[in-house]
C-alpha positions as CSV (number, residue, x, y, z in Angstrom):
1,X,0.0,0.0,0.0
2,X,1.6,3.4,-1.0
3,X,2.3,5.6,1.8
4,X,-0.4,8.1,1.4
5,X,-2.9,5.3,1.3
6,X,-1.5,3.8,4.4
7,X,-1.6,7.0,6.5
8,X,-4.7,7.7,5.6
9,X,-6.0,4.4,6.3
10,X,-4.6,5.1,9.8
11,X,-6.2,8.3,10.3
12,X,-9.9,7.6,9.3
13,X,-9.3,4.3,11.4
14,X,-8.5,6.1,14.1
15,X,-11.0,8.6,13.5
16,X,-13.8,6.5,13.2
17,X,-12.9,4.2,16.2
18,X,-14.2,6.5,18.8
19,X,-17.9,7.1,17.4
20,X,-19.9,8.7,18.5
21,X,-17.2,10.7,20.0
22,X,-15.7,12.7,18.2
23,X,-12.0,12.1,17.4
24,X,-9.5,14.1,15.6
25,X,-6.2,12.7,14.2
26,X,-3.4,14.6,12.8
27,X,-0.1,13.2,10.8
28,X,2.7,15.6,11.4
29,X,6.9,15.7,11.6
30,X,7.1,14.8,7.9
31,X,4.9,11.8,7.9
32,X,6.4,9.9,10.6
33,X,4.3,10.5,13.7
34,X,0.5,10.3,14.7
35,X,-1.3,12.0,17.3
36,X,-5.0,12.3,18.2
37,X,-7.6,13.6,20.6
38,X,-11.1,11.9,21.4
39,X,-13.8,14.7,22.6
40,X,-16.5,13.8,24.9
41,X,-20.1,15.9,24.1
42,X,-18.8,18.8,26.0
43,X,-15.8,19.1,23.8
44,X,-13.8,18.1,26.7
45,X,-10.3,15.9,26.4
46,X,-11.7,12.3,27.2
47,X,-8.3,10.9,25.4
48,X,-5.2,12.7,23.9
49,X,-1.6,10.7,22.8
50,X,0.8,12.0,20.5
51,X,4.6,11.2,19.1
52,X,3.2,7.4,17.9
53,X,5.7,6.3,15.1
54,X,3.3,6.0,12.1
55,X,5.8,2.6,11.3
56,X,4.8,1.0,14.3
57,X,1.1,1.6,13.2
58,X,0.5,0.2,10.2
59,X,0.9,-3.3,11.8
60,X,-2.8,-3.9,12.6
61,X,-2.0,-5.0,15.8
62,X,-0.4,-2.0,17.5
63,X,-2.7,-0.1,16.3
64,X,-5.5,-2.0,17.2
65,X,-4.0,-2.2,20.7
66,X,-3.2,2.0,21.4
67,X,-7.1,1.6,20.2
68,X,-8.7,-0.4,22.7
69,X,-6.3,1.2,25.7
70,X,-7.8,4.7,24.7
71,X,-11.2,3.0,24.7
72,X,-10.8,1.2,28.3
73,X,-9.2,5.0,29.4
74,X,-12.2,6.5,28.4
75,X,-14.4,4.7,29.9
76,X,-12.8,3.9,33.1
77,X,-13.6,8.1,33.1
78,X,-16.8,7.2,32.0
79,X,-18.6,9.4,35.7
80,X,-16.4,12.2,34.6
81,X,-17.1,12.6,31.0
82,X,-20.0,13.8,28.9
83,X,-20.5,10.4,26.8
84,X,-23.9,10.3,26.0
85,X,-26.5,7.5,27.0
């Protein structure tokens, strides 16, 4: 997969792994890092990471792990934050 292809893939990934939240991703330092911020409905910080090496994300699996720690951080917040029903 050509690089573009593959960092977008990563983004909307990202992106769309919080929903409904909202979740903002953003590819900076030439391409090589990722960082993103999940929003609850308040537009307060329920997540935020940054300086993840885009190569160690396009292995599904590191990915799909930073995913699913953000997800259990969220929600172990879950009395604090504005998530919704």
């Amino acid at each position: 997969m050509p690089e573009l292809q593959c960092l977008t893939k990563i983004k909307v990934t990202v992106e769309h792994a919080f929903e409904p939240l909202l979740c903002r991703a953003q590819v900076y330092d030439s391409g090589q890092k990722l960082r993103f911020k999940v929003v609850d409905r308040d537009y307060d910080t329920a997540f935020e990471i940054s300086d993840l090496q885009v190569r160690d994300l396009v292995g599904d699996t590191y990915l799909s792990d930073i995913i699913e720690q953000a997800r259990s951080r969220i929600e172990a917040r879950r009395h604090r934050l504005n998530l919704g029903p």
